[in-house]
N, C-alpha and C positions, 0 to 999 in steps of 0.2 A: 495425467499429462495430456495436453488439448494435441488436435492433430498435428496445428502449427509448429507446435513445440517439439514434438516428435520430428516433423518433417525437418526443422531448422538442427536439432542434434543429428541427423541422418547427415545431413550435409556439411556439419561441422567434421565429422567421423569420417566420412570420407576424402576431404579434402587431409586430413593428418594422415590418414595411411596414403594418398597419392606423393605427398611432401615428402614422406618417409622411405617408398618406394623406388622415390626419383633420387633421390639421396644417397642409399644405400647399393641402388643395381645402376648406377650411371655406367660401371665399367662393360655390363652386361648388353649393353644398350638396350636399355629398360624402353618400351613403345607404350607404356600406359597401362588400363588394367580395365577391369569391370566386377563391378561387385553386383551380386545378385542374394536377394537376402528367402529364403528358402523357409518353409517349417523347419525344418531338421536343426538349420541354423544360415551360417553366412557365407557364400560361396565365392573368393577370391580369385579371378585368372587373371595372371598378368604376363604381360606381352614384353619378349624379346627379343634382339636378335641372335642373341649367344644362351640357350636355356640350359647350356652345358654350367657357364659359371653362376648362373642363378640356382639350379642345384648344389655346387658342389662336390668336393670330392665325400663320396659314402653319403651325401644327401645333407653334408656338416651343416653348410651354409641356408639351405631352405629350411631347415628346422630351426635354425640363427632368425630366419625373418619371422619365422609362424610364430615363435614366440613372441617376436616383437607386437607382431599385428594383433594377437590375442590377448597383448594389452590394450589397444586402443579396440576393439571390438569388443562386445559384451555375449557375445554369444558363439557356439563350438562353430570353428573354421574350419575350412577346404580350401584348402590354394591349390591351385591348376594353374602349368605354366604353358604357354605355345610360343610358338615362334612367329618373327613376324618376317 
């Protein structure tokens, strides 16, 4: 795979987990995210105002999204959430 092609699936990849994320934590008031792509693997923090309902009760709901995301991602996830 040439660089271009890589760079253009990096940014196809990211724009479906931003879509997915805005989606899913609207109630949360989801502020956006940042992915940083690591050796280890892929490092998700996403921003909101309410990081209480983006966990969840017992952490249900953010293990609801990591799996989500670990489909569109190809590589082992980290989600980090903060407040904004």
């Amino acid at each position: 795979m040439t660089i271009e092609k890589k760079f253009v699936a990096d940014g196809v990849r990211k724009v479906r987990v931003e879509q997915y994320l805005n989606k899913e934590l609207k109630r949360a008031g989801y502020g956006g995210m940042d992915i940083v792509r690591t050796p280890v693997g892929t490092q998700v923090t996403i921003f909101a105002e309410k990081p209480g309902i983006v966990i969840g009760k017992g952490g249900s709901e953010i293990e609801k999204v990591k799996a989500e995301l670990q489909k569109l991602t190809d590589k082992k996830l980290i989600v980090d959430i903060k407040e904004v």
